[in-house]
N, C-alpha and C positions, 0 to 999 in steps of 0.2 A: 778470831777466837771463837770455836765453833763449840757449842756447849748442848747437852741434851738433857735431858731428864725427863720424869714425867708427873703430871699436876690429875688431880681428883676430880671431877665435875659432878656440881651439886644437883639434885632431880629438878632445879628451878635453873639448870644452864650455868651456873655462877664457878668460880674458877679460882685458886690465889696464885699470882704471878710471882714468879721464885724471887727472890730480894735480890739473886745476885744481879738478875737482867734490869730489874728496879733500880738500880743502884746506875749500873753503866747506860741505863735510857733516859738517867733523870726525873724519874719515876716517883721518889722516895715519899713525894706528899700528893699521891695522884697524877692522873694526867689520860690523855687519848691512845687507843693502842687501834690502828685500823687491823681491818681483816680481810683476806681476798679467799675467797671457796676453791680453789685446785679441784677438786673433784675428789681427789685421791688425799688431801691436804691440805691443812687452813695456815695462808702467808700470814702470820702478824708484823705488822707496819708500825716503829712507834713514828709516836705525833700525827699517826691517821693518813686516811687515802687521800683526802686532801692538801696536803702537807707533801706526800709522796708527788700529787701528781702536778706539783707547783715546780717542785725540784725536778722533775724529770722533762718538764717544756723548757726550763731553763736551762738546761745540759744542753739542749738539743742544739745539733749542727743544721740551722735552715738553708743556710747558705749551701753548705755540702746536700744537702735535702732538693733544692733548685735548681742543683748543677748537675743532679744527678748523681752524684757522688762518682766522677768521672766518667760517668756513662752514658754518652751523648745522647742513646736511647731512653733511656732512663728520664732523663731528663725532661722528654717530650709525654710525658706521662702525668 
């Protein structure tokens, strides 16, 4: 559900987070929103890059990572 809009930034950096995305991140009473710099474009992360990068070593295929992911060369690397 891809949604855009655009928010105000106060001369002290400060921001309000639209309520719909508060609502669908579980936001409603606070909480962490990480940030990643793109260069060109700021990722916001909820629950933080911490959080993000708990989740994404748990996804990971090590096994497939060790084997190379079929590529015996690969592998020896």
């Amino acid at each position: 559900m891809a949604q855009t809009g655009e928010v105000k930034v106060s001369e002290r950096g400060q921001m309000a987070f639209p309520a719909q995305a508060r609502h669908r991140w579980g936001l409603d009473d606070g909480g962490i929103i990480g940030w990643i710099d793109l260069g060109d474009a700021v990722l916001l992360v909820p629950g933080g890059i911490d959080e993000l990068r708990q989740d994404l070593l748990a996804a990971a295929d090590w096994d497939g990572a060790r084997s190379g992911f079929g590529d015996p060369d690969l592998a020896n690397q």
